[in-house]
N, C-alpha and C positions, 0 to 999 in steps of 0.2 A: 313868371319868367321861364323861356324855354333854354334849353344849352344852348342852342345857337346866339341867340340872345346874351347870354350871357362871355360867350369867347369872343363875342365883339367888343362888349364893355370891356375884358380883359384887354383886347390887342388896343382899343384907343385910352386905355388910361397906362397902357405900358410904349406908348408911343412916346418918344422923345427919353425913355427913361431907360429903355435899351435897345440897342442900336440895332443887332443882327435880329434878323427876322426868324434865323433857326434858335437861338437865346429863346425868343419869344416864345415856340413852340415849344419847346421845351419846357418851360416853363409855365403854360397854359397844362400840358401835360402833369406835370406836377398836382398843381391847384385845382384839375378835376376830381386826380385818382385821393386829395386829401380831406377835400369838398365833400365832393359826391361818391366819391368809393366808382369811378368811370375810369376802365382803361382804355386805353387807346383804340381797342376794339368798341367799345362802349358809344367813346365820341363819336368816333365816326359814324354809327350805326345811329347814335339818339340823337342824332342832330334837334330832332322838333320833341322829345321828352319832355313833360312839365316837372320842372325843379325845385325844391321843396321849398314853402315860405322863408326861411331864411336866407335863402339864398343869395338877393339883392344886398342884402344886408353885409353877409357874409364876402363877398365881390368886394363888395364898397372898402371894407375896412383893410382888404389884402390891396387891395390896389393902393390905397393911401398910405400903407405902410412902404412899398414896395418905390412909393412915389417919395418917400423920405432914404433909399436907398438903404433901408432895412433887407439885408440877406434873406432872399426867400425861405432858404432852411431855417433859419430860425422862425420866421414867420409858420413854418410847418412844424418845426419840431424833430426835424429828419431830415440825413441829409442819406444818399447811398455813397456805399465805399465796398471796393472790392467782392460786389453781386450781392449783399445784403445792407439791411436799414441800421443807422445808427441816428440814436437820439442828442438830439444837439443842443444848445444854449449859448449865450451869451458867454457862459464860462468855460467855452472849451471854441479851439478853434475848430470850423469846420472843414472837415477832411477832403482833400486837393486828388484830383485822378493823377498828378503826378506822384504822389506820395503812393499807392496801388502800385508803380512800376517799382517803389524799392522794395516794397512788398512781395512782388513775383519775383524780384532778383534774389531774396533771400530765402523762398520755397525753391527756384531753380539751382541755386549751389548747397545746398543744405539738406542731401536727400534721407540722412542716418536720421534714424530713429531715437527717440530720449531725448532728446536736445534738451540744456537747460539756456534758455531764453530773456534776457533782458530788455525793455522798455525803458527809455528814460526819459521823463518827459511824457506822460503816454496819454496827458488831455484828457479826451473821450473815449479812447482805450483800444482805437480802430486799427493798430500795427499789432498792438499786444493780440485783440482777440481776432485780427485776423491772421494771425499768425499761430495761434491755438488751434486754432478750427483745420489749418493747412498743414501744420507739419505733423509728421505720426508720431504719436505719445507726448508732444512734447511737454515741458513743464517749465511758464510764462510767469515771469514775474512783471512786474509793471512801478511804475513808481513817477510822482508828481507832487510838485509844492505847493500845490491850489487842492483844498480838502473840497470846494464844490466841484471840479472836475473830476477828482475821484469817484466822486458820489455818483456823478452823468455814466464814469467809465462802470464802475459795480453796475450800475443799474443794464448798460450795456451788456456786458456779460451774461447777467440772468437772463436776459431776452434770447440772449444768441446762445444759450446753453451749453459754456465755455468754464472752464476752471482760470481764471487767473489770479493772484497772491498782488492785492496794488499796496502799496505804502506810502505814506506823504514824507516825503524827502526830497530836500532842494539838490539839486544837480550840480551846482556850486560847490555841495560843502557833504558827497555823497557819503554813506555808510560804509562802512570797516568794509575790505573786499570779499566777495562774495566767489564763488566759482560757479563759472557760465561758459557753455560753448558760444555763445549769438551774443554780444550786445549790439541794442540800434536804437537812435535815437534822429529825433526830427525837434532841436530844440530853436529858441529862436536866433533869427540869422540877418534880420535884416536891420540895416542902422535907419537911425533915424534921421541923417539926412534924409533918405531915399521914402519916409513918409507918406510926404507932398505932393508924391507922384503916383503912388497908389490910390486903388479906385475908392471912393467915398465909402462902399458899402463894406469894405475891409477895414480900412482904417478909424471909419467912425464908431463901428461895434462890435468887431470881434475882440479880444480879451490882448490887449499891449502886451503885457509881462510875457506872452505866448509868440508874440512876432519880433522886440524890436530888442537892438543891445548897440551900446554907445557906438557912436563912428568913431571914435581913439581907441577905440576893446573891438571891434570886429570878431573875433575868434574868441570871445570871453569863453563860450558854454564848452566852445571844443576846448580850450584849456585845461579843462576839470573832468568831462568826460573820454578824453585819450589816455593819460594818468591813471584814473580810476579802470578802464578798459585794461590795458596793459598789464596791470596787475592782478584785474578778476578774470578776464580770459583763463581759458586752458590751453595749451599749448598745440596751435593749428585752429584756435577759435577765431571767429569771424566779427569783427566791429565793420558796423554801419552808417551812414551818415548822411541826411539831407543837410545840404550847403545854399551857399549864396555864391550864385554863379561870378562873380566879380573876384570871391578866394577862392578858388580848387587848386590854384598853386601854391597859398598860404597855409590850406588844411593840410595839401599833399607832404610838405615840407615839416611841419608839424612832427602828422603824423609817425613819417623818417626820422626825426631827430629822439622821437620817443621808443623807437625801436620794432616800428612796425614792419610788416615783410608785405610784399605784392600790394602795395600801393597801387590805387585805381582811384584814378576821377571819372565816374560817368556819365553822358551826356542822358537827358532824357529824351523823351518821341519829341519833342521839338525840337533838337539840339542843341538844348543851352544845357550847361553845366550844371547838374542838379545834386550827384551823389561823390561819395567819397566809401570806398571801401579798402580796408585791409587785412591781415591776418597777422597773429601772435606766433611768433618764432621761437 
């Protein structure tokens, strides 16, 4: 089998399984550089390359995964977030380029050095350590109720040769208060009405406990992480929050009734309501 050969097999067994033809690309890109170690200069260039014995082989089993609406990242192992690789699994969700913009929004106000940095909720660990790696000196804690997402997020770390402190702690029921300039969290938000209507390949395998929380409790997680914020901030510290664009004015209100100052809901690059940010007065 030559590459060409085989980005055809690609595009006709990902036919009908995903719709946009740049998706597609995309994703052919992927599956060379994780295949065959081919970047984008590569393909183009090896069009007629012969590909190594396994290769048909190798094709066949991503496609049929791929054709079950198996998440290509996990299929790979790796997903990118914010210009580096992070290792992914079934036990951590895999990280969203909307989630990178709260990420820039909290290196863009947050210029002072030392910071002490809270994660709550931190999955595969990709706010925490990208938030290591971006702010100066800072010092990241991290913290999650799933001890195999820990283990994804440490392992992360090592790779990205980052210092973060993770702890297994539920978010519901957090540890005695702590003192921190930053808390941020991206805990789950969306009910389970709303399900149904999510694409197969999210709802069938990434990890529930990480996406979904009653439709009569909507604000379950922000209940227990504004409370706990409010009291571990320091005074002018910054709480962060990825939302469910249907509450930005059930979180905003919240937030207010708890005592927070400069309340902000903001929209993300596609204009839907994504974040919730405030500050400790």
């Amino acid at each position: 089998m030559i590459l060409k050969e085989a980005i055809e097999q690609l595009k006709n067994g990902l036919a009908g399984v995903v719709a946009e033809p740049q998706e597609v690309q995309a994703m052919i890109r992927v599956i060379c550089e994780d295949v065959f170690n081919y970047d984008p200069v590569d393909v183009a260039l090896r069009q007629e390359s012969e590909l190594p014995g396994f290769a048909p082989q190798r094709i066949g089993e991503i496609i049929a995964r791929l054709q079950r609406h198996e998440p290509l990242q996990y299929i790979v192992g790796k997903a990118r977030f914010h210009g580096h690789s992070f290792k992914v699994t079934p036990a951590v969700l895999i990280p969203r380029p909307e989630t990178e913009q709260l990420v820039d929004m909290i290196i863009d106000e947050n210029p002072a050095s030392d910071l002490r940095v809270l994660d709550m909720g931190t999955g595969s660990g990709c706010i925490a350590i990208s938030l290591a790696r971006a702010l100066k000196f800072a010092r990241v804690d991290a913290l999650d109720v799933s001890r195999d997402a820990l283990d994804i997020a440490r392992e992360n770390a090592a790779d990205l040769k980052v210092k973060v402190r993770f702890f297994e702690c539920d978010m519901l029921a957090p540890q005695p208060a702590a003192s921190y300039d930053i808390i941020v969290s991206n805990p789950p938000y969306v009910c389970w009405s709303e399900r149904e209507a999510m694409e197969r390949n999210v709802k069938d395998y990434e990890p529930g406990q990480a996406l979904f929380v009653p439709d009569n409790n909507p604000l379950l997680f922000y209940k227990s992480i504004a409370p706990y914020a409010a009291q571990s901030l320091e005074k002018g510290g910054r709480l962060y929050l990825e939302i469910n664009q249907r509450f930005g004015n059930e979180v905003k209100g919240l937030l207010q009734d708890i005592g927070f100052d400069e309340v902000r809901i903001v929209e993300d690059s596609y204009g839907k309501v994504r974040f919730a940010a405030a500050m400790r007065g």
